[in-house]
N, C-alpha and C positions, 0 to 999 in steps of 0.2 A: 582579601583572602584569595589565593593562588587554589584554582584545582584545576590538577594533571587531564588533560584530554590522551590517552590512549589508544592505540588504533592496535587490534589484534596480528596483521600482515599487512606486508605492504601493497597488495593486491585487492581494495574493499570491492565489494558483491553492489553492483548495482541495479538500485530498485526503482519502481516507478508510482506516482500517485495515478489513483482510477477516480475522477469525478464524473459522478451521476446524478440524473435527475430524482428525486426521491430518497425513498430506502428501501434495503433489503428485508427481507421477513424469511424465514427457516420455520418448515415444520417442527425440526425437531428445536427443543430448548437448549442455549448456547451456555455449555456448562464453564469455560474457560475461552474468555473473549479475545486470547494474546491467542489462543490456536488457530493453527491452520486449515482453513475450511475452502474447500473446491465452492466458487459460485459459479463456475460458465467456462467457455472456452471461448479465447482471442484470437483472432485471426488481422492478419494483415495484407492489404487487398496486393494482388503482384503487380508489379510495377509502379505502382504509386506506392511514396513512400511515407505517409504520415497518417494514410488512412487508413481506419481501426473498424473492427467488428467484433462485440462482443454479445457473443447468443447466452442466455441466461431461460433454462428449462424452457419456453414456446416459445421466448420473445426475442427481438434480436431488437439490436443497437448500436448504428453510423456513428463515428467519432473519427478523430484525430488525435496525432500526437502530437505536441510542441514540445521545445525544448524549454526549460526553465530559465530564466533571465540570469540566476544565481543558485549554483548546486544547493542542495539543504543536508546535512549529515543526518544519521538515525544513528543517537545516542541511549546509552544502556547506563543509567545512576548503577554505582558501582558502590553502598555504603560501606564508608569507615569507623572506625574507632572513633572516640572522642579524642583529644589531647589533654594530657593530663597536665595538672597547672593552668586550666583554662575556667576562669569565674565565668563565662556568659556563657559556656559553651555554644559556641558561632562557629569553631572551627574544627573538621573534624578528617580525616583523611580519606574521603571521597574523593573519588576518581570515575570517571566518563569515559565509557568504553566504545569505540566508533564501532557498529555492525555494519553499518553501509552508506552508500552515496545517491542521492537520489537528483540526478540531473531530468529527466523525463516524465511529463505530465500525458496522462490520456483523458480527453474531454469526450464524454457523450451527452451534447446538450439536449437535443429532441427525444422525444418521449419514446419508450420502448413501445415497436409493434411489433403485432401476434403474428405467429408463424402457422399459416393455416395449409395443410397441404390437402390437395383433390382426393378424395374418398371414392370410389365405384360407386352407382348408387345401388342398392338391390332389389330384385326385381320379386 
């Protein structure tokens, strides 16, 4: 069975994988898991070029970038129709739609520390 891989322009949006130690937790309840949710702000150290900073509400977290040995695409199941005349139905005119290209991993191995800042004390 042949299915069409598609790419929507010829320009794809390139995205990056974020590996961390653990997991994330949200106050709030995640009503729709495919949405977009702000965890933290990235920063990247100046002049060095692979080294990553990802602060997440007190905590901040050392990393790097590397490059992927081999791009991965991010594919979007497109379903089709069934085909008519078809007893097993095996084949059906689904099509894979390319959203992006993800060449770039960011690795933060060590564990996230607390961002404690100096308080006055009061007297």
């Amino acid at each position: 069975m042949i299915i069409p891989i598609v790419s929507e322009s010829d320009k794809l949006p390139e995205w990056a994988i974020v590996e961390l130690q653990g997991s994330l937790e949200t106050y709030q309840p995640v009503v729709d898991p495919k949405s977009e949710r702000f965890i933290g702000d990235l920063h990247y150290k100046k002049g060095d070029d692979n080294s990553a900073i990802l602060i997440i509400g007190s905590h901040v977290l050392n990393g790097k970038e590397v490059t992927l040995p081999k791009p991965l695409g991010v594919l979007v199941k497109e379903p089709g129709e069934p085909v008519p005349d078809n007893k097993k139905d095996e084949e059906t005119n689904t099509k894979w739609i390319v959203k992006g290209v993800v060449r770039k991993k960011l690795i933060f191995k060590s564990r996230p520390k607390p961002i404690v800042t100096d308080q006055p004390k009061s007297t």
